[in-house]
N, CA, C and O atoms as a GROMACS GRO file, in nm:
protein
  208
    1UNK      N    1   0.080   1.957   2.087
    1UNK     CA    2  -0.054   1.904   2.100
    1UNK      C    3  -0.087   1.893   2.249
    1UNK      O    4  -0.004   1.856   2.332
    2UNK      N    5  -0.204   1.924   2.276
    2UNK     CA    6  -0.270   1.913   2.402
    2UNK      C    7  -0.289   1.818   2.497
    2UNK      O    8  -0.275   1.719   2.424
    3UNK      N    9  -0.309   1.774   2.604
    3UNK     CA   10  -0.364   1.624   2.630
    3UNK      C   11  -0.489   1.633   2.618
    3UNK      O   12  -0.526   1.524   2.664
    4UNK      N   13  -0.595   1.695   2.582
    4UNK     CA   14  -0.739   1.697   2.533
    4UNK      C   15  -0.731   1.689   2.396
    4UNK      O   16  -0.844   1.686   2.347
    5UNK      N   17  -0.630   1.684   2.303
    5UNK     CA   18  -0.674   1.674   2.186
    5UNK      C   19  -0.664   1.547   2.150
    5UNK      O   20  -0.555   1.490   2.147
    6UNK      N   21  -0.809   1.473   2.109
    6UNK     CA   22  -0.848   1.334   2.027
    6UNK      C   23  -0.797   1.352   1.851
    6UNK      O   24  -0.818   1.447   1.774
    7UNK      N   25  -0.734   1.236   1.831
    7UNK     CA   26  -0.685   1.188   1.714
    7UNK      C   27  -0.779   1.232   1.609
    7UNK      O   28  -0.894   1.221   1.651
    8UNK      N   29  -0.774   1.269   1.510
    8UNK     CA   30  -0.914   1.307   1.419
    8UNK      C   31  -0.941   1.138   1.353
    8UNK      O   32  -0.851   1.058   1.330
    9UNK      N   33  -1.106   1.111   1.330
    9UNK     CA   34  -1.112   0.986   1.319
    9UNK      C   35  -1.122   1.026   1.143
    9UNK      O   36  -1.136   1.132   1.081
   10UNK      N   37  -1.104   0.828   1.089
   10UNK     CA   38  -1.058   0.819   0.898
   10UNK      C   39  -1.197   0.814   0.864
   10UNK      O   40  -1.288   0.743   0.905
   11UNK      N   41  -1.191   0.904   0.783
   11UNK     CA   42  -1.364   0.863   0.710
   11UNK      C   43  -1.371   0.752   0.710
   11UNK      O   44  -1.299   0.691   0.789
   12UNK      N   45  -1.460   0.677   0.621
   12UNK     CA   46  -1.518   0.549   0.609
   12UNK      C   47  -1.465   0.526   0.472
   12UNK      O   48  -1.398   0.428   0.441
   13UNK      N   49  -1.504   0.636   0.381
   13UNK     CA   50  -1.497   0.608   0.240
   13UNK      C   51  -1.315   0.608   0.233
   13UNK      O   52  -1.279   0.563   0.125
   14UNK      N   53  -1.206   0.645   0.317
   14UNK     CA   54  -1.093   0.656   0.341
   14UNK      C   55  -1.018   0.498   0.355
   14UNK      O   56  -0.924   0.437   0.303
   15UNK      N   57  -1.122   0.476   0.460
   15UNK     CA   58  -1.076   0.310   0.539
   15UNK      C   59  -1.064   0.225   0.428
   15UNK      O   60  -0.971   0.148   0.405
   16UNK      N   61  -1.175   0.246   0.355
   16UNK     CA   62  -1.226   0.168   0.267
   16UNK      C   63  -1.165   0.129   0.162
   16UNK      O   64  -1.148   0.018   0.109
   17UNK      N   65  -1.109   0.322   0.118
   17UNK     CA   66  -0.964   0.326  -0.020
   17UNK      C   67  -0.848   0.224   0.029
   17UNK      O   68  -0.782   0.139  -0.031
   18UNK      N   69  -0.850   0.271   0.167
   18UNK     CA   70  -0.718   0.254   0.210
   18UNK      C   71  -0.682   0.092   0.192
   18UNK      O   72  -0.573   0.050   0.154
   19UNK      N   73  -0.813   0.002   0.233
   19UNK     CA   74  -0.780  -0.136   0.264
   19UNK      C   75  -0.800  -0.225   0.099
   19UNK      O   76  -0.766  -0.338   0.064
   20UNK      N   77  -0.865  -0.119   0.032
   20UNK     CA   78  -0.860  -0.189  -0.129
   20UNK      C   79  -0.775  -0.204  -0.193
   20UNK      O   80  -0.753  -0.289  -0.279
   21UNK      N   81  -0.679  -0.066  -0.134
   21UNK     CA   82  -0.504  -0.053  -0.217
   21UNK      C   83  -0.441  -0.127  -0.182
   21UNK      O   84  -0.346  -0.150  -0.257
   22UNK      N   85  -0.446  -0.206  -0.058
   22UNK     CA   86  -0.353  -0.296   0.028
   22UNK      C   87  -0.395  -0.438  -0.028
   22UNK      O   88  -0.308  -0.522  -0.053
   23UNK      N   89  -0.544  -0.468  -0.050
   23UNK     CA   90  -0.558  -0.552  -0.114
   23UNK      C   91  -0.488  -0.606  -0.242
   23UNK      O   92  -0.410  -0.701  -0.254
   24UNK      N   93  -0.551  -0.492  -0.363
   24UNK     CA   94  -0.476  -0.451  -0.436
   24UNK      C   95  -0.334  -0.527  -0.473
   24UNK      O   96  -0.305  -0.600  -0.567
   25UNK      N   97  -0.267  -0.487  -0.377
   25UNK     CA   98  -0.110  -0.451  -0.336
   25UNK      C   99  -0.072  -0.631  -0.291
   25UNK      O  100   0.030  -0.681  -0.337
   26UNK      N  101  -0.120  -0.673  -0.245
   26UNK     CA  102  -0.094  -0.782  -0.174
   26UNK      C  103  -0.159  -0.921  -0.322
   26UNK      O  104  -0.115  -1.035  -0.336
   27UNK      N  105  -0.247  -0.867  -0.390
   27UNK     CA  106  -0.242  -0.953  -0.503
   27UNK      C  107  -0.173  -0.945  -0.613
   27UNK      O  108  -0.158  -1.041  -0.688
   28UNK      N  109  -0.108  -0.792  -0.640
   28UNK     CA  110  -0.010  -0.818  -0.760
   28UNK      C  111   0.088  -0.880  -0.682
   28UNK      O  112   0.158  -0.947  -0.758
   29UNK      N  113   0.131  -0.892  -0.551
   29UNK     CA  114   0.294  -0.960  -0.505
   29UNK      C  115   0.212  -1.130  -0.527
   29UNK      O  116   0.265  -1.216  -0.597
   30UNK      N  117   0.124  -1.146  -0.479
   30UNK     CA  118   0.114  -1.295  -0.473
   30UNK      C  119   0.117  -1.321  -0.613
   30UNK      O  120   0.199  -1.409  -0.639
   31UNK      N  121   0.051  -1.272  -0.724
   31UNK     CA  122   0.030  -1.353  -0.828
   31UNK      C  123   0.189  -1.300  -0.933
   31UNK      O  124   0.199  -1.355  -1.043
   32UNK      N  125   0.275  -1.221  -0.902
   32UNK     CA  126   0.428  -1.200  -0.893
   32UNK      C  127   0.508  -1.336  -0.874
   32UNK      O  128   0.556  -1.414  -0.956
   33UNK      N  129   0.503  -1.333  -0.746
   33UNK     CA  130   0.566  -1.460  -0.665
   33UNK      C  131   0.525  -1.607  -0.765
   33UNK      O  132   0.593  -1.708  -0.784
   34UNK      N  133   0.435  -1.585  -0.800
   34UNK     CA  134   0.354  -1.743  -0.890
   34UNK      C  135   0.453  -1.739  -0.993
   34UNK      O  136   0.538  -1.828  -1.002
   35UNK      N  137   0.446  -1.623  -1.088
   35UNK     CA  138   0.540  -1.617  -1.185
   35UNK      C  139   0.630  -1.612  -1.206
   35UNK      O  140   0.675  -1.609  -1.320
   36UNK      N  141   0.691  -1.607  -1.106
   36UNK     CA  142   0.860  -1.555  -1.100
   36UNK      C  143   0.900  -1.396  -1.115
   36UNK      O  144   1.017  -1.357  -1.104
   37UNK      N  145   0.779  -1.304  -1.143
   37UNK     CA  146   0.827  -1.182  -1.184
   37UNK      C  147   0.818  -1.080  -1.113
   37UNK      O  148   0.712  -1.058  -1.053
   38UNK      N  149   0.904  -1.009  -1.105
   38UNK     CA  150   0.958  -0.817  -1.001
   38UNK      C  151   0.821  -0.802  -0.992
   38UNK      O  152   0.726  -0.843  -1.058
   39UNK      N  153   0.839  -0.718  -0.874
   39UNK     CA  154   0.704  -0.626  -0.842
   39UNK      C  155   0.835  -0.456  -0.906
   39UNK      O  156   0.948  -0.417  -0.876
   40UNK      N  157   0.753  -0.423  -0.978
   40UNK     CA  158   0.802  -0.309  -1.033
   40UNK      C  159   0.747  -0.169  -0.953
   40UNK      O  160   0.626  -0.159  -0.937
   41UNK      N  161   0.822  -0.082  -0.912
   41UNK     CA  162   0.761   0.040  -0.815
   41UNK      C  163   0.825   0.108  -0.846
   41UNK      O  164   0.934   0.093  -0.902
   42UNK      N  165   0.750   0.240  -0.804
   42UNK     CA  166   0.832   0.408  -0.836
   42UNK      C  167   0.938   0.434  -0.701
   42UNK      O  168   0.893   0.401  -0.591
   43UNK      N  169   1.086   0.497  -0.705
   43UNK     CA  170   1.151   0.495  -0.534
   43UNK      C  171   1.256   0.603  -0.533
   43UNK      O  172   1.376   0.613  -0.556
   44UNK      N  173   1.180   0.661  -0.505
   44UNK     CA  174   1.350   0.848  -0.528
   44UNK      C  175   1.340   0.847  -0.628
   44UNK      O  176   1.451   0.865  -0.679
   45UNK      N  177   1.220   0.827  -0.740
   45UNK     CA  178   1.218   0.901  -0.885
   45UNK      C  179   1.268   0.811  -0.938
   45UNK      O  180   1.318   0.859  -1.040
   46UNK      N  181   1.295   0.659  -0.933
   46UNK     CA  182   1.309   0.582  -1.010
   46UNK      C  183   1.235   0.474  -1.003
   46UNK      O  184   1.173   0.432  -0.905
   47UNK      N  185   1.247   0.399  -1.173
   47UNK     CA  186   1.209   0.317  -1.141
   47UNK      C  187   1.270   0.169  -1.079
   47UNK      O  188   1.381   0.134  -1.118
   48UNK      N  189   1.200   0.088  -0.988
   48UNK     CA  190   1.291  -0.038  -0.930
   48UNK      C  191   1.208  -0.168  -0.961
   48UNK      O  192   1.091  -0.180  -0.998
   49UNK      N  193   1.303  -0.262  -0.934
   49UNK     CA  194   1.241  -0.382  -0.920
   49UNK      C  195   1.273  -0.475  -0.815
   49UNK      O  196   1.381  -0.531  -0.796
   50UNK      N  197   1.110  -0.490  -0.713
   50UNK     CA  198   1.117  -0.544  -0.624
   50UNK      C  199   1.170  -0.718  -0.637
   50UNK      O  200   1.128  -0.759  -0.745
   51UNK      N  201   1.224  -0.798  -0.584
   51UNK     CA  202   1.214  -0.950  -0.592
   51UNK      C  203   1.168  -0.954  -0.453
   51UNK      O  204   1.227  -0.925  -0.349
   52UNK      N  205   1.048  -0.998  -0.477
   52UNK     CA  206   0.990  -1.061  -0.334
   52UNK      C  207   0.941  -1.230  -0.339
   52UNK      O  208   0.897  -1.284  -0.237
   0.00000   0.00000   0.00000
């Protein structure tokens, strides 16, 4: 890469996905944590269970 080449900027509609999934993401762990129960995720083709 160049030193003239600028970073390509995130769409909007991107930012937008991006910070809903995190949202998302951050309310199944909290309301997890309430219950006592795994955050369940996909990891090298399996399935796991987080304890957070």
């Amino acid at each position: 890469m160049n030193k003239n080449h600028k970073p390509r900027k995130i769409p909007a509609f991107v930012a937008r996905a991006e910070r809903a999934l995190r949202r998302a993401a951050r309310n199944v762990q909290t309301q997890n944590r309430a219950l006592g129960l795994p955050v369940i995720v996909w990891q090298n083709g399996k399935v796991v269970e987080k304890l957070t």
